[in-house]
C-alpha positions, 0 to 999 in steps of 0.5 A: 454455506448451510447447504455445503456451498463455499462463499464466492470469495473462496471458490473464485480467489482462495481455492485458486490460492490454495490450488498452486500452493499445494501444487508447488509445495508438492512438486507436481510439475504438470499441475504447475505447468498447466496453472503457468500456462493458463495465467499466461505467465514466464517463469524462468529456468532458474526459478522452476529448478530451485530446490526451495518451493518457496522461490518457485510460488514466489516467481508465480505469485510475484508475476500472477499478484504483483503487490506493487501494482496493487498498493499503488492502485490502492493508494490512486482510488482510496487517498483523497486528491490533496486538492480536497484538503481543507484551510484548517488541515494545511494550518495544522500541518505547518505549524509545529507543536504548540505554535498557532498559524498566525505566530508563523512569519508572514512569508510562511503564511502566505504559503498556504495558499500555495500549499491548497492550490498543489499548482505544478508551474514553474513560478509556483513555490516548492512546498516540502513536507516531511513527516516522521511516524514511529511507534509508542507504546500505549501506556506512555501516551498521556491520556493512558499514564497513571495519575 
């Protein structure tokens, strides 16, 4: 970067970002048509004459970057495989609030080692888990009320 050289993130990824914006935003037609050709893309008829530039780099970025396939490639290659879980998380996660492992009925208990084994059979048990996230603010946690 002293030398006057860009990083190799921006000169093989963001300039090529950069580049079909600016293409699309100024309408240069032979430049889109060139960058469409060469990523092997179809953009549709419809898409090329929207007055909105917007529709048209979304039809490209959405076929050139789809978002889908790379969260969900994410998700394969980073979240452990639920055979990894320990005996400690799957107790925490069936019991609800307050309440230890060993007070759940023996039924519900004998399902953890179901719930470790993630067996597809068909005399396995089918194990629900339904979770519930939303936010809070960070003043009305408890560790951050005022005493």
């Amino acid at each position: 970067q002293s030398k006057g050289k860009k990083p190799l993130f921006v000169q093989l990824v963001l300039d090529n970002i950069w580049s079909l914006y600016e293409a699309v935003m100024k309408r240069d037609k032979e430049k889109i048509e060139k960058i469409v050709t060469s990523l092997g893309l179809k953009i549709g008829a419809r898409e090329s004459r929207h007055t909105d530039p917007k529709v048209h780099l979304n039809a490209i970025c959405s076929q050139w970057l789809p978002v889908s396939d790379a969260v969900l490639s994410m998700v394969c290659n980073k979240i452990p495989s639920p055979l990894e879980i320990t005996s400690e998380r799957v107790e925490k996660l069936m019991c609800v609030g307050a309440r230890t492992f060993d007070s759940l009925p023996p039924e519900t208990q004998e399902l953890k080692s179901a719930f470790m084994k993630c067996s597809s059979e068909g005399t396995a048990p089918v194990i629900v888990f339904v979770s519930k996230m939303f936010p809070v603010d960070s003043k009305a946690l408890p560790q951050n009320k005022p005493r």
